[in-house]
C-alpha positions as CSV (number, residue, x, y, z in Angstrom):
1,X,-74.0,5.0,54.3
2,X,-72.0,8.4,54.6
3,X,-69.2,8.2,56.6
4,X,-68.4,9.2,59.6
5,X,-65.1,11.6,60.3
6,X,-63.4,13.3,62.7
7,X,-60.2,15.8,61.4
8,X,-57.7,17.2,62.5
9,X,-56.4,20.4,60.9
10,X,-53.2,21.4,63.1
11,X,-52.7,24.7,61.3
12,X,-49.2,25.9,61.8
13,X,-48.7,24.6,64.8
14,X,-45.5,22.2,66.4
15,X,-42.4,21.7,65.2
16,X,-41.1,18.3,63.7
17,X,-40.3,16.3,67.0
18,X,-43.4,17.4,68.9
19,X,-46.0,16.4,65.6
20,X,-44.5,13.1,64.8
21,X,-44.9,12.3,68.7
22,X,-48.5,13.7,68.3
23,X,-48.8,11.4,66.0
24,X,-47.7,8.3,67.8
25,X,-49.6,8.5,70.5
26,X,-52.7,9.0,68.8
27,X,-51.7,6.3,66.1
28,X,-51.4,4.1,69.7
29,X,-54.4,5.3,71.4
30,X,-56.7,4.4,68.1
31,X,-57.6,0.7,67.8
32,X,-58.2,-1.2,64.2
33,X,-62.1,-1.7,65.0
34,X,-62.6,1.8,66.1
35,X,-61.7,3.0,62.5
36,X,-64.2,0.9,61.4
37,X,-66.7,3.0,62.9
38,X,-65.3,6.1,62.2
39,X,-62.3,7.7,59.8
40,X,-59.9,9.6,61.5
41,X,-57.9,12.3,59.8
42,X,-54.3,14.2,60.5
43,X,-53.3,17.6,58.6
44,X,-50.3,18.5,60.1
45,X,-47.9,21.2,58.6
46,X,-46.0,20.4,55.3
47,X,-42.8,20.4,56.8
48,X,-44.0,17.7,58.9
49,X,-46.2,15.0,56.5
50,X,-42.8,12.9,54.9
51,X,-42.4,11.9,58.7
52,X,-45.1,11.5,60.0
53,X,-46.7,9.0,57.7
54,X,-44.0,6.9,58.2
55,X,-44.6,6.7,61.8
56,X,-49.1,6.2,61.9
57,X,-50.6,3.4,60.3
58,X,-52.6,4.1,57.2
59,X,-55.8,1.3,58.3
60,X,-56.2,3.8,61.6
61,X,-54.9,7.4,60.5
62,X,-55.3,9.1,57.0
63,X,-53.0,11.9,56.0
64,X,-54.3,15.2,55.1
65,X,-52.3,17.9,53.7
66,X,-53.8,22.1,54.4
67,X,-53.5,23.6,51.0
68,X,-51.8,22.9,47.6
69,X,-50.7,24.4,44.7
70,X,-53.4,25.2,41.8
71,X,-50.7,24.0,39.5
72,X,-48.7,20.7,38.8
73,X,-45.7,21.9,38.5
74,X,-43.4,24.7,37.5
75,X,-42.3,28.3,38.7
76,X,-44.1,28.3,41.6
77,X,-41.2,29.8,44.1
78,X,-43.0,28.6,47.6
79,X,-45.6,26.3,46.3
80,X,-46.1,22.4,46.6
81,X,-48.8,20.7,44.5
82,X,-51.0,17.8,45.3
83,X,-48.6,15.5,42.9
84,X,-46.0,15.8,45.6
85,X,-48.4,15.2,48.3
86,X,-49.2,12.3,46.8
87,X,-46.1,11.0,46.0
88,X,-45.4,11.4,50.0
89,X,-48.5,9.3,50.6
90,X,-50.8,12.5,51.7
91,X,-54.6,11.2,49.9
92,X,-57.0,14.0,51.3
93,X,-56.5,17.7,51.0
94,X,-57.9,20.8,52.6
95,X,-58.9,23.4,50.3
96,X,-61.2,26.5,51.3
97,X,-60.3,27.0,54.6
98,X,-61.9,30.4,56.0
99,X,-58.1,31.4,56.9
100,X,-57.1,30.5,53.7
101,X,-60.1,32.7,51.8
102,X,-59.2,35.5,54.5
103,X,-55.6,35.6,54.9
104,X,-54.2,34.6,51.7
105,X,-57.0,35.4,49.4
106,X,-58.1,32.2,48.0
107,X,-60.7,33.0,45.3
108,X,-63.6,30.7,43.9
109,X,-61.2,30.6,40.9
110,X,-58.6,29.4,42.9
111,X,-60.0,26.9,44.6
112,X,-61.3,25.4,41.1
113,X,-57.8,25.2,40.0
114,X,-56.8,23.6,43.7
115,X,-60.1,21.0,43.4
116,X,-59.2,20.2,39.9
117,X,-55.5,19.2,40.5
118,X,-56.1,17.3,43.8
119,X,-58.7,15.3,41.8
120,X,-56.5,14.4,39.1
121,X,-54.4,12.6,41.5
122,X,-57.2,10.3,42.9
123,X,-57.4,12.4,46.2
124,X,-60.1,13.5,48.5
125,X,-60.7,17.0,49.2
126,X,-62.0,18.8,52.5
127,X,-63.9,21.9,51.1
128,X,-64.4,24.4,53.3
129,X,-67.6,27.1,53.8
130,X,-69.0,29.1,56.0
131,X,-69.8,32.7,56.9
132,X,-68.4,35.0,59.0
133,X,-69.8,36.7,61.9
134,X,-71.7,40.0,60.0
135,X,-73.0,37.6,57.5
136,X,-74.2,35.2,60.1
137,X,-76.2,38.6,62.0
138,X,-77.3,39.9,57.8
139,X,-79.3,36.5,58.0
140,X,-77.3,35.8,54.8
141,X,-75.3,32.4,55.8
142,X,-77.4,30.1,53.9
143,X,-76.8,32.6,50.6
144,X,-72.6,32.5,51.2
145,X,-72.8,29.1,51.4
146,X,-74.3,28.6,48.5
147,X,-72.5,30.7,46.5
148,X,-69.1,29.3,47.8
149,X,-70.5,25.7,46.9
150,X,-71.9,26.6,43.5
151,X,-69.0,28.7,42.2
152,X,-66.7,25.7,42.9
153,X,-67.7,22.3,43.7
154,X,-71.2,22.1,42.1
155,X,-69.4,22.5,39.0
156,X,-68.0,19.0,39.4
157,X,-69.3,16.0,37.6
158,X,-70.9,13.7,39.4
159,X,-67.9,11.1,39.9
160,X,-66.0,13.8,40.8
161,X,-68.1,14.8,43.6
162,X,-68.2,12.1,45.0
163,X,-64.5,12.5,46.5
164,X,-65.6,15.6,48.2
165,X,-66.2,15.9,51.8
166,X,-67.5,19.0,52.8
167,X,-66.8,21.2,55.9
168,X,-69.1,23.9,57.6
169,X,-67.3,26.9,59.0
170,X,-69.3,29.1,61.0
171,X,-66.1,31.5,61.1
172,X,-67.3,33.4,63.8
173,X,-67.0,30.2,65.9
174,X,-63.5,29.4,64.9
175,X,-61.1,30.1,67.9
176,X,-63.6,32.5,69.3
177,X,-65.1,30.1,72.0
178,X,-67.9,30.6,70.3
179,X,-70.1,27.4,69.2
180,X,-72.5,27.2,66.7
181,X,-75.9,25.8,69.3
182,X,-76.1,22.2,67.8
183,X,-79.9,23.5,66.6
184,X,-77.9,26.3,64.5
185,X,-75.2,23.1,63.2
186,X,-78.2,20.5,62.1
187,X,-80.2,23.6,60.5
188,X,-77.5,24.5,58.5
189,X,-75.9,21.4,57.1
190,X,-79.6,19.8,56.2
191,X,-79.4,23.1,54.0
192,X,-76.4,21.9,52.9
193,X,-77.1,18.7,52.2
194,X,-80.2,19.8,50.3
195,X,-78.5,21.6,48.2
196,X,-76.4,18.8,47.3
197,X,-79.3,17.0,46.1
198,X,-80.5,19.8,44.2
199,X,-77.4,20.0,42.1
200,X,-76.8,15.9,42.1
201,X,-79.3,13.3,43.5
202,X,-80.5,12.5,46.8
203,X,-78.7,9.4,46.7
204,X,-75.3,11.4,46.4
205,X,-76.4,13.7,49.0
206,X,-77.3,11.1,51.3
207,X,-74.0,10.1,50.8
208,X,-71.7,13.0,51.3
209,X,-70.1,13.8,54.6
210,X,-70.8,17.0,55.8
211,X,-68.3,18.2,59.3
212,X,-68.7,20.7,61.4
213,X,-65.8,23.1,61.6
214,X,-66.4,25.4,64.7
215,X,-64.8,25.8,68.3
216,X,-65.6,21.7,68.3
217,X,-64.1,20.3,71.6
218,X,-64.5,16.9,74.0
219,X,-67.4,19.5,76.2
220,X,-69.8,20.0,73.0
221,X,-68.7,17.4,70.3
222,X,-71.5,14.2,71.7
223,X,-74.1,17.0,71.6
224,X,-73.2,18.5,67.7
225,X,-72.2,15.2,66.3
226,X,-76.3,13.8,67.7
227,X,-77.4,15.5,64.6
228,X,-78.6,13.6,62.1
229,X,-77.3,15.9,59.3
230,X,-73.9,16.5,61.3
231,X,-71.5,13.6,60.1
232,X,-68.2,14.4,62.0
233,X,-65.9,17.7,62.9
234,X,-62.8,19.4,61.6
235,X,-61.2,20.2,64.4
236,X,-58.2,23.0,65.5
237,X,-57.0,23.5,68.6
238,X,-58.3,20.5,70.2
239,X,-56.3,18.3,67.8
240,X,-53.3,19.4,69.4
241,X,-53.5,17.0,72.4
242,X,-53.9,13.5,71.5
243,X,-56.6,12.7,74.4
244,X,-58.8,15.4,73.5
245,X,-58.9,14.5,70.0
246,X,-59.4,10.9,71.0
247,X,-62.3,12.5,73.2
248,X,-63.7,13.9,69.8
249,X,-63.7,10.5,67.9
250,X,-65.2,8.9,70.9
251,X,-68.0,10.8,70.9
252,X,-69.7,8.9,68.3
């Protein structure tokens, strides 16, 4: 059975003190047997990941890091790679974020270099896709996120695949206010997870997690996460308060 997840991508948001006491008090609002039911997962900012994993406990909280380098090492003036993350403890990465793509101009090429070197450390990526808001109204949503998925992850072997979870973005639902309805979520990621079988095997597609990455919040989360195709939520702004994040998880 895929598994359910709820994430939190905090963006570039809170400075040291304020994250690691984010941190606590969602590490002491989460209970061992809850994790059993569902994985919960922290991206706070670089600055921030040395410190906090010394302060959550790894059985309840997994550390996620927002982006790495598309190399290993060398000069890379401003870059980290995913062998430091890993050396700090960080084992899941976020890759293909629609801020990411837009802001910073993360190509398909880029993002293979990213996957490739986060899988080589025996970490989990969160890919990212989704369209934005003229793409959605073109009717072509289903075509970008095919083409983001082939160009990158469908290259992947099977084994490697298999540590991907994947994230839909509506991007014109991210910070907007704007949700996807849950009818548009379900529609979408069944397409998704179709696709995954097309390229691998129903078993793998059966087994791969897809979130929903869109304005998800306490008010909306119970309704998008009663899809069947809908297996969790990366989540912004309401991971920035440790009871409405704890909402989130709860609404499974």
């Amino acid at each position: 059975m895929r598994k359910k997840i709820v994430a939190g991508n905090w963006k570039m948001n809170t400075q040291l003190s304020e994250g690691i006491e984010l941190a606590q008090t969602l590490n002491k609002k989460l209970d061992n047997s809850e994790n059993e039911e569902v994985k919960v997962v922290i991206a706070p900012p670089f600055t921030h990941l040395a410190s906090i994993k010394n302060v959550i406990d790894s059985k309840k909280i997994t550390l996620a890091a927002q982006n790495c380098a598309t190399h290993e090492k060398g000069a890379y003036t401003g870059e980290i790679s995913a062998t430091m993350l890993k050396n700090i403890g960080v084992d899941t990465v976020i890759l293909g974020h629609s801020e990411r793509r837009s802001y910073y101009y993360d190509t398909s090429e880029t993002l293979s270099l990213k996957v490739a070197q986060v899988l080589a450390n025996k970490q989990e990526v969160i890919f990212c896709i989704g369209e934005v808001l003229k793409e959605r109204e073109a009717e072509k949503h289903f075509e970008v996120v095919k083409k983001q998925l082939s160009e990158v992850v469908f290259k992947l072997s099977e084994a490697e695949f298999e540590n991907i979870i994947l994230a839909y973005e509506p991007v014109w639902a991210i910070g907007t206010g704007k949700t996807a309805s849950p009818e548009q979520a379900q529609e979408i990621h069944a397409y998704i997870r179709g696709l995954v079988a097309e390229n691998y095997s129903n078993e793998i597609a059966e087994n791969t997690s897809i979130l929903y990455g869109g304005s998800c919040n306490p008010g909306n989360a119970k309704e998008l996460f009663s899809n069947k195709d809908v297996d969790g939520g990366l989540i912004g702004g309401a991971s920035l308060k440790a009871d409405d994040f704890k909402a989130i998880i709860n609404s499974f």
